[in-house]
N, C-alpha and C positions, 0 to 999 in steps of 0.2 A: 626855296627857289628850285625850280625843276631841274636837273643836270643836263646839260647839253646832249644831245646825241649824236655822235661824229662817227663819218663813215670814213675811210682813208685807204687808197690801193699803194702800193709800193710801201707796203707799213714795213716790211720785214729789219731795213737798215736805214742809214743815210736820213735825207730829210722826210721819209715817212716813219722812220721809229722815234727820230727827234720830234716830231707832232705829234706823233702818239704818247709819249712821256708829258711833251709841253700840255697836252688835252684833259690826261688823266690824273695831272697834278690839280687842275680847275675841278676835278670831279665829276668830271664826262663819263658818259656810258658809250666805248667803242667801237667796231667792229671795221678791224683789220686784214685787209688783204693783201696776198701776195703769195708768190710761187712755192714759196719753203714754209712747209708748214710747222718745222720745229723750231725753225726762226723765230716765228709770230708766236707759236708758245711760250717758249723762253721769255721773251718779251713781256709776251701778257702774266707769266708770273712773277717779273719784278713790277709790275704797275700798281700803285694804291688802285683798292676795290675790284683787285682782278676777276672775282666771279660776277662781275657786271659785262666785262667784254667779251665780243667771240672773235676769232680765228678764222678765215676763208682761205683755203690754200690753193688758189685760183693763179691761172694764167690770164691774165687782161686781153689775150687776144682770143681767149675762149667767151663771146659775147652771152652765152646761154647760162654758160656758168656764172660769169659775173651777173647775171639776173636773179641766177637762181641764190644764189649771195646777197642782193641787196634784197630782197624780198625775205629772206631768213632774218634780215637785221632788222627789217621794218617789225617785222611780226616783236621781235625779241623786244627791239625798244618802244617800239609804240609809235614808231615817226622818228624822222631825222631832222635837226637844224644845220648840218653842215658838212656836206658831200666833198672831198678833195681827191681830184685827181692825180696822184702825185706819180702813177707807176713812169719810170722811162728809161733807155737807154742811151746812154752816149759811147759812140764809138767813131773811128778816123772812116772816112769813106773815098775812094776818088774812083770819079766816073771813067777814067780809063784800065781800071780791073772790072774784066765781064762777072767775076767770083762776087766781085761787092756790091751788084743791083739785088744782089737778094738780100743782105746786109740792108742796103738802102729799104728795101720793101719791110725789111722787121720793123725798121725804124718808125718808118711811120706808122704799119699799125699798132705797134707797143705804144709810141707817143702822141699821136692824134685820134685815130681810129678810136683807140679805147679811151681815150677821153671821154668821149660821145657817150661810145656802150656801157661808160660809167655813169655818167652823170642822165642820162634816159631811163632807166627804171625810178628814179625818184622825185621825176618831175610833176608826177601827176598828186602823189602823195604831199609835194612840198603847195601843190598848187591848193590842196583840199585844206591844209591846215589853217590857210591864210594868216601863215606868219612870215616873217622875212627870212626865206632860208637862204643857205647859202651855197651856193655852186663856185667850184675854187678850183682854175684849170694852173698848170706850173708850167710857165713857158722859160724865157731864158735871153739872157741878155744877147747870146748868139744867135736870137731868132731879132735881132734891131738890124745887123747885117751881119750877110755871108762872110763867114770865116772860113780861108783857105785851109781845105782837107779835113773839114768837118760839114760837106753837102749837105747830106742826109740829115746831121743832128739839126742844123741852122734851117735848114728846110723845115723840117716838123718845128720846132718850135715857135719860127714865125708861124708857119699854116697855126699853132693852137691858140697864139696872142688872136690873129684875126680869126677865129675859132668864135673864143670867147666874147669877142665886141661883137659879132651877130648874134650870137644867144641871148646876151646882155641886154640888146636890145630885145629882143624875143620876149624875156623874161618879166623887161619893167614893168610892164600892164600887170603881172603877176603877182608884185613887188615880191620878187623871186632876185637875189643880188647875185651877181656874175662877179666874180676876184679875180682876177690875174696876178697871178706874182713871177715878178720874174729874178731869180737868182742871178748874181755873180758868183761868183769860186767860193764856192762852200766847201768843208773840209770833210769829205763825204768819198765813200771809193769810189767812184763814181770819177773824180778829181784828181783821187791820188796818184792816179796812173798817167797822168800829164807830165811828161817833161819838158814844163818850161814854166818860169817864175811867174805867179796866179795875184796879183794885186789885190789888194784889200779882203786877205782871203779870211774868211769870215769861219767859226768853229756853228757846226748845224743846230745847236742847244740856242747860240742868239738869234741865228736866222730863226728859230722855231715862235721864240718868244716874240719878234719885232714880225711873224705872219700873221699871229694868231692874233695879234694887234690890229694889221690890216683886215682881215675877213672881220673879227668882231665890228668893226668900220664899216664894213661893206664899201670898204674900197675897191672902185670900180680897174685897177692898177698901179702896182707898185714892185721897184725894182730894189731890191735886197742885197747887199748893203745903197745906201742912199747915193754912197762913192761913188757907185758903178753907175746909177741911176744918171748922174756929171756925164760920163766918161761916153755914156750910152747917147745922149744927147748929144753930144757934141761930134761921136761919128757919123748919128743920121744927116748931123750939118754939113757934113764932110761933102765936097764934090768927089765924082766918081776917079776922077785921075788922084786925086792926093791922097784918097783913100788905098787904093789900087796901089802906087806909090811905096804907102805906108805900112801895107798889108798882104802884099802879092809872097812875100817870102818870109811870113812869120812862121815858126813853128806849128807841124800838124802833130795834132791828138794819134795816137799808133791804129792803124787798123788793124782787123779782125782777124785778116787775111795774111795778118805780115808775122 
């Protein structure tokens, strides 16, 4: 059986080094992106069959780069079966500091924008192979609703859910499959700098195994742990006053600026 070929941005920690262990344990042939390139080293020499992966030590918001990246990978592997977006940032943002619209603008291009400029050089290749590849954007349970003093991050992650449902559709003629996953509190840095008690907080090695579950699926979405997936439904039930209510004085994520 041929080994996989997975492409993954945000490989360096968090839930893109945990995919890249979960991928490389299957006998994937890699190639990992991300800003620190001795991160993605280190990494790729603890993986079973490390001289099979490469290393991109790319910024996701340098779109030229990340081209010139996935074009490197195609050549190396020969084709990709499964593209994940996974680069992002989460930080506290509130529209009344002028300092944090530019905060707010990284956000979305590190989290939406480069999704795209990810998952665009390999559309054409995934569309030549006519096999079912897979395109896998990571949105977030805080993109189902806005959570106070996280704009910016709850903003891009919904823009990436409804992102993905028009590619998805885009795609189907292609039989090209669109995943969305959307996380709950993963135990990831990304997380740990939260002070306030994270529910059903999941360690990134299970969320790694229970995604690589869903994309092999070509599940068209799914929210990580199943908990949150409850908890997620039930606020979009929410009327807007009991939400509001519930939610107007919950603890915010720390900004950037603070």
């Amino acid at each position: 059986m041929t080994p996989l070929r997975v492409f993954i941005t945000g490989a360096s920690s968090g839930l893109g080094a945990a995919l890249a262990r979960q991928y490389a344990a299957q006998g994937a042939t890699l190639g990992l992106l991300a800003r620190r390139g001795d991160s993605l080293a280190a990494l790729i020499a603890s993986l079973p069959h490390a001289e099979r992966h490469r290393a991109y030590a790319v910024d996701v918001r340098d779109h030229a780069a990340i081209n010139d990246a996935a074009q490197a990978f195609l050549t190396h592997a020969g084709g990709v079966d499964v593209v994940i977006a996974n680069a992002g940032i989460s930080v506290g943002t509130l529209t009344e500091y002028a300092e944090d619209i530019a905060v707010f603008a990284d956000i979305i291009a590190t989290n939406v924008v480069a999704t795209a400029a990810t998952f665009a050089p390999f559309i054409a290749t995934m569309r030549a192979q006519g096999a079912a590849g897979r395109l896998v954007g990571i949105g977030s349970v805080a993109g189902i609703r806005g959570l106070p003093g996280a704009e910016a991050y709850s903003a891009s992650k919904a823009a990436v859910i409804s992102y993905c449902e028009s590619l998805r559709l885009e795609m189907k003629p292609h039989g090209i499959r669109v995943v969305t996953l959307c996380p709950g509190y993963i135990d990831t840095p990304m997380t740990q700098v939260n002070p306030y008690p994270m529910p059903f907080l999941m360690a990134p090695e299970k969320f790694a195994v229970r995604a690589a579950q869903a994309i092999a699926a070509g599940d068209s979405y799914a929210v990580i742990p199943w908990q949150m997936g409850v908890v997620a439904k039930v606020l979009r039930m929410l009327p807007n006053t009991i939400y509001d209510w519930a939610f107007s004085k919950a603890p915010h994520k720390p900004r950037k600026a603070s």
